[in-house]
PQR file with spaces between the fields and no chain letter, atoms N, CA, C, O and H, PARSE charges and radii, in Angstrom:
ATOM       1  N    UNK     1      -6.414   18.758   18.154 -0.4000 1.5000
ATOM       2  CA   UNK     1      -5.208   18.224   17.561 -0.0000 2.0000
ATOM       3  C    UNK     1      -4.817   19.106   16.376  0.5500 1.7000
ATOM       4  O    UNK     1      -5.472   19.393   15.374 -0.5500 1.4000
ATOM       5  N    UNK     2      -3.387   19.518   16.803 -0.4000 1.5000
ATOM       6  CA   UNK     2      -3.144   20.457   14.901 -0.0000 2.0000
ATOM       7  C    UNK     2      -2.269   19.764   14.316  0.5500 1.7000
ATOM       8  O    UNK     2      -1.287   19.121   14.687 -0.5500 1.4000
ATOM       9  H    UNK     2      -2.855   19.285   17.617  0.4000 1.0000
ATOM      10  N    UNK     3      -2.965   20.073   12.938 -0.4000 1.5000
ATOM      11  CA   UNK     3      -2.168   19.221   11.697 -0.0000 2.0000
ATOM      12  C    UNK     3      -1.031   19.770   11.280  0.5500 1.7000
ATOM      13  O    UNK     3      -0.902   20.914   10.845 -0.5500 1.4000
ATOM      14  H    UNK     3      -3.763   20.595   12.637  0.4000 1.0000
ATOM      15  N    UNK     4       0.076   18.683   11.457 -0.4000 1.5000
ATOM      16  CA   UNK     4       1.279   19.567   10.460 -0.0000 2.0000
ATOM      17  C    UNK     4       1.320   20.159    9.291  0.5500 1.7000
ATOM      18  O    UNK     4       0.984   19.395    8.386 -0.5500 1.4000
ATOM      19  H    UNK     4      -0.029   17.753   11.811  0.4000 1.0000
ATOM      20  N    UNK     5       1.666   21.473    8.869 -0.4000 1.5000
ATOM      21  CA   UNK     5       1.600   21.741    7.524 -0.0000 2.0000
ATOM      22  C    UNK     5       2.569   21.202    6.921  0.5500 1.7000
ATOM      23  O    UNK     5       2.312   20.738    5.810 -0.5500 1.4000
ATOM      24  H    UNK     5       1.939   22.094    9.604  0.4000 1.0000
ATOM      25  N    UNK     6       4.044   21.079    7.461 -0.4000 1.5000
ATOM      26  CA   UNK     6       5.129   21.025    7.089 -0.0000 2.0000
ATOM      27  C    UNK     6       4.985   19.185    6.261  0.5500 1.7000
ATOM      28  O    UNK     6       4.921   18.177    6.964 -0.5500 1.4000
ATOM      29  H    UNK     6       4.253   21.457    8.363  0.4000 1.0000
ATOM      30  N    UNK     7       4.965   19.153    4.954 -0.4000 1.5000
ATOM      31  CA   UNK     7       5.211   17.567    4.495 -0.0000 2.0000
ATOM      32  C    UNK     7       6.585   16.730    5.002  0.5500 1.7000
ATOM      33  O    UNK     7       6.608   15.632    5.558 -0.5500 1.4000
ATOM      34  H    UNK     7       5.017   19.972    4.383  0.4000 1.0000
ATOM      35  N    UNK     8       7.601   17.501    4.673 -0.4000 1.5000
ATOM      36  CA   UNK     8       8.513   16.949    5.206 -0.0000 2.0000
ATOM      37  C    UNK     8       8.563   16.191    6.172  0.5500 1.7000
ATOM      38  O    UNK     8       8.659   14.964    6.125 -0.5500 1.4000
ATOM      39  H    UNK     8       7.582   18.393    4.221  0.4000 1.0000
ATOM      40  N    UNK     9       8.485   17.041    7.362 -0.4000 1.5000
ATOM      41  CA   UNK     9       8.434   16.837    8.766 -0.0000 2.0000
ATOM      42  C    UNK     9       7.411   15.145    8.955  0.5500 1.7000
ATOM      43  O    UNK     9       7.784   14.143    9.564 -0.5500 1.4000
ATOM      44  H    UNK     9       8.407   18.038    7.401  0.4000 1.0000
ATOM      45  N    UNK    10       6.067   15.350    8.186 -0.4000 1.5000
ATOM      46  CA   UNK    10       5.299   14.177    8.240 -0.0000 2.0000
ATOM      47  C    UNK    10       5.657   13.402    7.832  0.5500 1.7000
ATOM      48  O    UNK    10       5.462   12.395    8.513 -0.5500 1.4000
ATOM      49  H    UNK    10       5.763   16.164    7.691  0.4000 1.0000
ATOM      50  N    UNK    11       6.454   13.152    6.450 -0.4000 1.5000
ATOM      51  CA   UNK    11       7.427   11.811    6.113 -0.0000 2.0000
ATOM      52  C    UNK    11       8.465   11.335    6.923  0.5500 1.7000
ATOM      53  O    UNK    11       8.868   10.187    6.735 -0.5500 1.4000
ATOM      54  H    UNK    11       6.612   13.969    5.897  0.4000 1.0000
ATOM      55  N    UNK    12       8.972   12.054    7.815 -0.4000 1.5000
ATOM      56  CA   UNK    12       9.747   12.026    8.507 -0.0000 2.0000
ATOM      57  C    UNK    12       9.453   11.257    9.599  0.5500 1.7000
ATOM      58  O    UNK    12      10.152   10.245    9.668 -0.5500 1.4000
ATOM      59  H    UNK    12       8.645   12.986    7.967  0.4000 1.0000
ATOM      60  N    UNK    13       8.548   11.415   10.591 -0.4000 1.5000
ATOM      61  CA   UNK    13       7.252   10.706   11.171 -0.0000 2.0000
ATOM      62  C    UNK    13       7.029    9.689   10.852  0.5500 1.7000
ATOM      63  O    UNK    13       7.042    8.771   11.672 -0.5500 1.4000
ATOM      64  H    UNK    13       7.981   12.237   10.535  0.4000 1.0000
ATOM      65  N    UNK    14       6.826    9.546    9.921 -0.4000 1.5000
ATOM      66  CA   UNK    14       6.354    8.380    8.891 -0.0000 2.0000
ATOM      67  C    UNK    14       7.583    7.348    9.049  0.5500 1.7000
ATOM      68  O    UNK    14       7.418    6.212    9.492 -0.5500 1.4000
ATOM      69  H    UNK    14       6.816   10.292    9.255  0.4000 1.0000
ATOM      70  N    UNK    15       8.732    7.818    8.674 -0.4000 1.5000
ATOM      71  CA   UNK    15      10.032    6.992    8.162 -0.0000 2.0000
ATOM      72  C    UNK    15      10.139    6.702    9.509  0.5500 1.7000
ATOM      73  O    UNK    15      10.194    5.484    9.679 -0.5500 1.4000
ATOM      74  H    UNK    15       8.866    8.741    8.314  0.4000 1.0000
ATOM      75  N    UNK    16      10.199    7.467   10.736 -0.4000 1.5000
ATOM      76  CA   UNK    16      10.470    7.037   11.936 -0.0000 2.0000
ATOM      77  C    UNK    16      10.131    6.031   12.657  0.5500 1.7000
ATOM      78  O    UNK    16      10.864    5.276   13.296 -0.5500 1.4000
ATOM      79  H    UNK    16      10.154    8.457   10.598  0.4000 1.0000
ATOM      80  N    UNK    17       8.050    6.025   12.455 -0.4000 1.5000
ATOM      81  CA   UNK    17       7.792    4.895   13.037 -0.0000 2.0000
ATOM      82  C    UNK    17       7.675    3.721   12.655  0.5500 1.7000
ATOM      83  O    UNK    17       7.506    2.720   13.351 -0.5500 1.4000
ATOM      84  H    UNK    17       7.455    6.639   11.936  0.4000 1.0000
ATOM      85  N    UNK    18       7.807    3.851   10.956 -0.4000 1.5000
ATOM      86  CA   UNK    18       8.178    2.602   10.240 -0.0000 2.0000
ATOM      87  C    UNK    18       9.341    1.846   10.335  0.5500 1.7000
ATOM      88  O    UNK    18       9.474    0.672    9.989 -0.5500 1.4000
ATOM      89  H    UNK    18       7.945    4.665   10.391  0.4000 1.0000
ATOM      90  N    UNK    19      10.292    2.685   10.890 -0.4000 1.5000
ATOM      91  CA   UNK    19      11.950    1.996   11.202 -0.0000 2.0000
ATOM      92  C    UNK    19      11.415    1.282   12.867  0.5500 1.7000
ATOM      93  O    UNK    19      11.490    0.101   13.206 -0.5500 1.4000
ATOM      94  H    UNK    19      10.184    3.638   11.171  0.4000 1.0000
ATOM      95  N    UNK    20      11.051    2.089   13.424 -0.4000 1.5000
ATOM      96  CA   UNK    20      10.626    1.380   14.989 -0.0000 2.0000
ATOM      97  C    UNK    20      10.051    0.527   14.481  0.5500 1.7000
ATOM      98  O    UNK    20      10.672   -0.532   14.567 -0.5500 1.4000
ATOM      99  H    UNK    20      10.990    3.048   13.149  0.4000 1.0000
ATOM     100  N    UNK    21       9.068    0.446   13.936 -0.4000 1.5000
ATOM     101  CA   UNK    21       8.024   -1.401   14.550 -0.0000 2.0000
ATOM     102  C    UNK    21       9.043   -2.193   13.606  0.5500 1.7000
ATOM     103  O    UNK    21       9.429   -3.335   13.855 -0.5500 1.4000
ATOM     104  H    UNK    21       8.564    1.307   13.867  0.4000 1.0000
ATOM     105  N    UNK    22       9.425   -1.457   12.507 -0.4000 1.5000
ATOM     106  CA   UNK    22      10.261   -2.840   11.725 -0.0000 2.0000
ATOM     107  C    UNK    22      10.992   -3.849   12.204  0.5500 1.7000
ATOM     108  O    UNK    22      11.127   -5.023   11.861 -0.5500 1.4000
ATOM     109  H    UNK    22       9.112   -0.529   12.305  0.4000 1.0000
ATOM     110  N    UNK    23      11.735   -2.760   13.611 -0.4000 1.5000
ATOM     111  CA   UNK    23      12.804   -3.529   14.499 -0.0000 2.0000
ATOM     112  C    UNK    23      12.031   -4.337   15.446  0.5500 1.7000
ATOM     113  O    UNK    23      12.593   -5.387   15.757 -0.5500 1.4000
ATOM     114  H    UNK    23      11.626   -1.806   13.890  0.4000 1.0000
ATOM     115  N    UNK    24      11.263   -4.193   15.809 -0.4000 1.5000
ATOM     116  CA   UNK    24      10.304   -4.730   16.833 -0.0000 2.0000
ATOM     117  C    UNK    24       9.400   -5.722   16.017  0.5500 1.7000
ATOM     118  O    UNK    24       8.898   -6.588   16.734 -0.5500 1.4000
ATOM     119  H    UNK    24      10.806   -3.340   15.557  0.4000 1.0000
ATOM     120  N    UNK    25       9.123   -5.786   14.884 -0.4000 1.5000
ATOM     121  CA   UNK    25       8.466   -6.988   14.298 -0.0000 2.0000
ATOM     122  C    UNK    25       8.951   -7.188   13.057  0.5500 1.7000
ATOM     123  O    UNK    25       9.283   -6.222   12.370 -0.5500 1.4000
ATOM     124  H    UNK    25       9.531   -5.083   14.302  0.4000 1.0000
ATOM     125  N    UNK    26       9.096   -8.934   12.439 -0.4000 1.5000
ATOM     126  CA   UNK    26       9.742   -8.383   11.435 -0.0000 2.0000
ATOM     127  C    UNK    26       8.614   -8.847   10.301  0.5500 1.7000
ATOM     128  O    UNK    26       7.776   -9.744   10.399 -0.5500 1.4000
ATOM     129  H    UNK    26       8.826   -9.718   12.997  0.4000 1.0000
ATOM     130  N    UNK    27       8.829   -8.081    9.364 -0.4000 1.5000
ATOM     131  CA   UNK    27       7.509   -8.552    8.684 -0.0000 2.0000
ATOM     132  C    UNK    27       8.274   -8.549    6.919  0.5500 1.7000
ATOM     133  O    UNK    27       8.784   -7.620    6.293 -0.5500 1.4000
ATOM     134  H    UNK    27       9.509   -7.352    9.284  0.4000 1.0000
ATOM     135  N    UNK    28       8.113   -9.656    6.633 -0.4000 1.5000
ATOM     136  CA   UNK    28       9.134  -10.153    5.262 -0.0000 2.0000
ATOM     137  C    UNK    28       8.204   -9.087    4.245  0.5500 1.7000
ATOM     138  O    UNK    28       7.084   -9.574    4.098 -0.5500 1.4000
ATOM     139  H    UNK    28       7.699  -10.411    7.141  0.4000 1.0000
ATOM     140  N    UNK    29       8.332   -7.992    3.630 -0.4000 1.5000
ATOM     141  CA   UNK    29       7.460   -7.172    3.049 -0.0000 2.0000
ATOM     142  C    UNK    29       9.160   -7.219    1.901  0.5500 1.7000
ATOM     143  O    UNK    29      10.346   -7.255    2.229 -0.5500 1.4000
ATOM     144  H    UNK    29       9.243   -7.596    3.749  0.4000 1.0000
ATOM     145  N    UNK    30       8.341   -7.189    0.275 -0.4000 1.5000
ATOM     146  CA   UNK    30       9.233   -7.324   -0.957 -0.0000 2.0000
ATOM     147  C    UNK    30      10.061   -5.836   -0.631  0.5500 1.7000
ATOM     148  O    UNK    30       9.552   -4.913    0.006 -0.5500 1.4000
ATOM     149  H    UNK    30       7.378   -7.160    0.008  0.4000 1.0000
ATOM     150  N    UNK    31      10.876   -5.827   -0.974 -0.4000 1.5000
ATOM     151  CA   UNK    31      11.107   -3.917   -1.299 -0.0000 2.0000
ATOM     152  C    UNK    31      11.018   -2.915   -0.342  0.5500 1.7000
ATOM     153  O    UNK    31      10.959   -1.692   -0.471 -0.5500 1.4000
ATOM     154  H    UNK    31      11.289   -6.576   -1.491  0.4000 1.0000
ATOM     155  N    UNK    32      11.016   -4.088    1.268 -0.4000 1.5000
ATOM     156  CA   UNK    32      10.553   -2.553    1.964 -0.0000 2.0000
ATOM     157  C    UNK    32      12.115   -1.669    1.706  0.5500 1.7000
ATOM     158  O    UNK    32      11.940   -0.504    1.349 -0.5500 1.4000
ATOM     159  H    UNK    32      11.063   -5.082    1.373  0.4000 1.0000
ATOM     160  N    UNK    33      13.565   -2.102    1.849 -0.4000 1.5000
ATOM     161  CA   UNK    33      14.849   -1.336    1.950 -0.0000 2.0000
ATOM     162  C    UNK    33      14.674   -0.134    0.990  0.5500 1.7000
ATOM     163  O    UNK    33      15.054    0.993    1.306 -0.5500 1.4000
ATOM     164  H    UNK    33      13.707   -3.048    2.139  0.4000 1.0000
ATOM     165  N    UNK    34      14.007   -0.455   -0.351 -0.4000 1.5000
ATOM     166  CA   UNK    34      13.912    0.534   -1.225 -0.0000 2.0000
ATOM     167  C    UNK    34      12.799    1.596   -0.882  0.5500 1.7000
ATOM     168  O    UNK    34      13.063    2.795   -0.794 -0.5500 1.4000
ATOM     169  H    UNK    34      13.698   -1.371   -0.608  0.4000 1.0000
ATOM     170  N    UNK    35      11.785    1.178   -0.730 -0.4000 1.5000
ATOM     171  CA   UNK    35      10.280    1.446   -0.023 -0.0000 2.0000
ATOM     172  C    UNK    35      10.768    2.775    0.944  0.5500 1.7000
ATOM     173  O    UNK    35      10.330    3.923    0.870 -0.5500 1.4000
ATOM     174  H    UNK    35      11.570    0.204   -0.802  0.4000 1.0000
ATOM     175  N    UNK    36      11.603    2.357    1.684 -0.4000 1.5000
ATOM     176  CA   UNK    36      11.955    3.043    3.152 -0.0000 2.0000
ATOM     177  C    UNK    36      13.085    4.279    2.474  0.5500 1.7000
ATOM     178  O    UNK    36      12.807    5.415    2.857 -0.5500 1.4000
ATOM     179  H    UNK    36      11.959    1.424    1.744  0.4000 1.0000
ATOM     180  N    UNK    37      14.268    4.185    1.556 -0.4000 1.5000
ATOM     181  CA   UNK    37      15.102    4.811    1.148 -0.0000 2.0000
ATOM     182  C    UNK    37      14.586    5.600    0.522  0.5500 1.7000
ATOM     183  O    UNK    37      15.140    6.697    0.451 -0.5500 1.4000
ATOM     184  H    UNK    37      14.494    3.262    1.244  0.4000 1.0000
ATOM     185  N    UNK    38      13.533    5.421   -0.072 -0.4000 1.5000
ATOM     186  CA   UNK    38      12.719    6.532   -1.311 -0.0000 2.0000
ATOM     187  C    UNK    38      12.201    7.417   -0.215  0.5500 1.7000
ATOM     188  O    UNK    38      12.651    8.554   -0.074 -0.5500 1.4000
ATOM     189  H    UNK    38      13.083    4.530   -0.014  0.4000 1.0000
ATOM     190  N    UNK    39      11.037    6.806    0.755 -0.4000 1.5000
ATOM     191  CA   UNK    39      10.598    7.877    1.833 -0.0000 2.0000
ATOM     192  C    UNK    39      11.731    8.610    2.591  0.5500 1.7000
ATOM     193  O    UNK    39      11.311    9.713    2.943 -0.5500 1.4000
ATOM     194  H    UNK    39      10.671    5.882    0.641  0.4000 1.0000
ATOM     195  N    UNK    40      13.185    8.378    3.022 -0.4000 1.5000
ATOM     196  CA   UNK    40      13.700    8.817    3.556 -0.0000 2.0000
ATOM     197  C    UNK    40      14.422   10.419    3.061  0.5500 1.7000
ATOM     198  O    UNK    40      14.660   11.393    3.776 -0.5500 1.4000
ATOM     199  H    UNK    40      13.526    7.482    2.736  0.4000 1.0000
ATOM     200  N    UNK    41      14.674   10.212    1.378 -0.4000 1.5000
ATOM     201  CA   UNK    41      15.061   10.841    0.387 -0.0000 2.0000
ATOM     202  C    UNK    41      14.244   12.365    0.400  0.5500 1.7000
ATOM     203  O    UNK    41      14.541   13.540    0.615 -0.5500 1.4000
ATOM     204  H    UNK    41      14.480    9.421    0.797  0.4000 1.0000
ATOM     205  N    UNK    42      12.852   11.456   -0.023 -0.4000 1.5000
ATOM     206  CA   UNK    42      11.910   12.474    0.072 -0.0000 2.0000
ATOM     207  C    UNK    42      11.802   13.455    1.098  0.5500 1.7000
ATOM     208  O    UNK    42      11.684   14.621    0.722 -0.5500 1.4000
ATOM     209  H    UNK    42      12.611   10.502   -0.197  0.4000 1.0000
ATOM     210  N    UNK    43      11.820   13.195    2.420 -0.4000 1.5000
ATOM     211  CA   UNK    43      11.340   13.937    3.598 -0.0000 2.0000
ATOM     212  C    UNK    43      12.922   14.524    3.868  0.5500 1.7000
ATOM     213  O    UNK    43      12.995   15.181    4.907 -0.5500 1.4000
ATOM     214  H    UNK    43      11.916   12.248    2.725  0.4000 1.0000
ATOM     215  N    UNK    44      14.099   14.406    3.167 -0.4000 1.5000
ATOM     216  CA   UNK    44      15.152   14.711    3.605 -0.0000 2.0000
ATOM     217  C    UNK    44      14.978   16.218    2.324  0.5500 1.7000
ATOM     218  O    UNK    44      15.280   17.395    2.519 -0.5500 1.4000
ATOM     219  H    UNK    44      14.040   13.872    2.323  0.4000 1.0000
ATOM     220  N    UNK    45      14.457   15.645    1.207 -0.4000 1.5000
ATOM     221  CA   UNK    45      14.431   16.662    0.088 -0.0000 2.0000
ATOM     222  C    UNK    45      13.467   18.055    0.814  0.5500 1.7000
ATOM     223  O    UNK    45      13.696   19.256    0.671 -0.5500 1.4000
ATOM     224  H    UNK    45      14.211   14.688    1.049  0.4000 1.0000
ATOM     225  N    UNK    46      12.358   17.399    1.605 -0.4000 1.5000
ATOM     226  CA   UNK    46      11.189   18.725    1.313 -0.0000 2.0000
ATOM     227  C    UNK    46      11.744   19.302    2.865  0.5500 1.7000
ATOM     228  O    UNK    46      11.513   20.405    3.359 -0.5500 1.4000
ATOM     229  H    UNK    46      12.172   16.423    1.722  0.4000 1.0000
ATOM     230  N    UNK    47      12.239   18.605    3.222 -0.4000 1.5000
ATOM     231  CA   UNK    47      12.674   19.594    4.813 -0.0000 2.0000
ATOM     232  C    UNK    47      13.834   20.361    4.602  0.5500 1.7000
ATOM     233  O    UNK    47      13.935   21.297    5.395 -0.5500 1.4000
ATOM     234  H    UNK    47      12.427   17.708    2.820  0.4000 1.0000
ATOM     235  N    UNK    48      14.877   20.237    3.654 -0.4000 1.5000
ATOM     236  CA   UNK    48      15.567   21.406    2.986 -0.0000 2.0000
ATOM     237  C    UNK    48      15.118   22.092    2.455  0.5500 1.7000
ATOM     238  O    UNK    48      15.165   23.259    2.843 -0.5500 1.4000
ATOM     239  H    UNK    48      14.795   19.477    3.010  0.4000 1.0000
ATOM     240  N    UNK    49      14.296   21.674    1.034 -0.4000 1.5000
ATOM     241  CA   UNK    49      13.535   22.961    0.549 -0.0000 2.0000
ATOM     242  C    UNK    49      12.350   24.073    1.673  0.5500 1.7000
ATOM     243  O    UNK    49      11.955   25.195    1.355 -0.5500 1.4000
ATOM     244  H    UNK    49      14.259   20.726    0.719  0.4000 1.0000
ATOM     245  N    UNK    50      12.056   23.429    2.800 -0.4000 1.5000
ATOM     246  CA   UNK    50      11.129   24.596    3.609 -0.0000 2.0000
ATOM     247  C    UNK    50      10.155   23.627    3.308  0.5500 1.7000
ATOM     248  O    UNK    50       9.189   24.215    3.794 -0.5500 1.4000
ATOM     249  H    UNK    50      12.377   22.518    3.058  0.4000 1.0000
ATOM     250  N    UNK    51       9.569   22.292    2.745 -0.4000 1.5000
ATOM     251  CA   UNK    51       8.090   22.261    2.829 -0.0000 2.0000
ATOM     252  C    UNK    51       7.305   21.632    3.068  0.5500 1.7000
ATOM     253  O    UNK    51       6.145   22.039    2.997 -0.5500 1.4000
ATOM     254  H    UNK    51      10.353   21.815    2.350  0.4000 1.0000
């Protein structure tokens, strides 16, 4: 199995399959809208910068 180097790309991953099960289960979690917007930000920031 190879590891991504790219961070971006892995938040990205991240934000993805957290939006899937969200829709598929719903789970009353405080803050996820903000939770989810911050990760989205992020992985939108480091995949422009290259990293």
């Amino acid at each position: 199995m190879r590891s991504t180097k790219n961070l971006g790309m892995i938040l990205l991953g991240i934000w993805l399959i957290l939006a899937g099960l969200l829709v598929i289960i719903s789970i009353p979690i405080p803050f996820l809208n903000i939770l989810m917007a911050i990760l989205a930000i992020a992985a939108g920031v480091l995949i422009l910068l290259g990293r």
